[in-house]
C-alpha positions in Angstrom: 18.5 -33.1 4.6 15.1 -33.4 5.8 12.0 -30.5 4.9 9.8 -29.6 7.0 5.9 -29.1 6.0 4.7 -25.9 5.7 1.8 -25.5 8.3 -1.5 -24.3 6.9 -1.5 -21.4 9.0 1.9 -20.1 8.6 1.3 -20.2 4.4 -2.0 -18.0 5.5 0.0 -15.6 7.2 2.4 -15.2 4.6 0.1 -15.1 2.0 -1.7 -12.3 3.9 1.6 -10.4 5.1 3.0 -9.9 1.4 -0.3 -9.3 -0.1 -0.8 -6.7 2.5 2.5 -5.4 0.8 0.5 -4.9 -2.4 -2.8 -3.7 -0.6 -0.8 -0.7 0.8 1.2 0.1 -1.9 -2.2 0.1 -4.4 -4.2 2.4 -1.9 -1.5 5.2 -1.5 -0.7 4.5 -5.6 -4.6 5.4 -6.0 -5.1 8.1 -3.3 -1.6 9.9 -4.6 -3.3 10.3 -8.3 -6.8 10.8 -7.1 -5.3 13.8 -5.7 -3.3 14.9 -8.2 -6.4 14.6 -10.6 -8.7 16.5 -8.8 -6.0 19.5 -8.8 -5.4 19.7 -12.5 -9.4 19.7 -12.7 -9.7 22.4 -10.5 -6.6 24.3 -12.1 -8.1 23.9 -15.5 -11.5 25.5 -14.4 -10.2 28.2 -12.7 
């Protein structure tokens, strides 16, 4: 059985495509509690 060597571009692209994954998931993580945040503030000051 023989491997093959990983091309530089194709470890790039997956390197890219599953930290992507993570990019995503932190940003709507964030915005989702941002928001939910701001609406206890403005429930406890009202």
């Amino acid at each position: 059985m023989k491997g093959s060597s990983a091309n530089a571009l194709e470890v790039l692209v997956t390197y890219f495509g599953i930290m992507s994954v993570f990019v995503m998931g932190t940003y709507y993580f964030e915005k989702m509690w941002n928001r939910r945040k701001r609406a206890s503030k403005v429930k406890a000051n009202a």
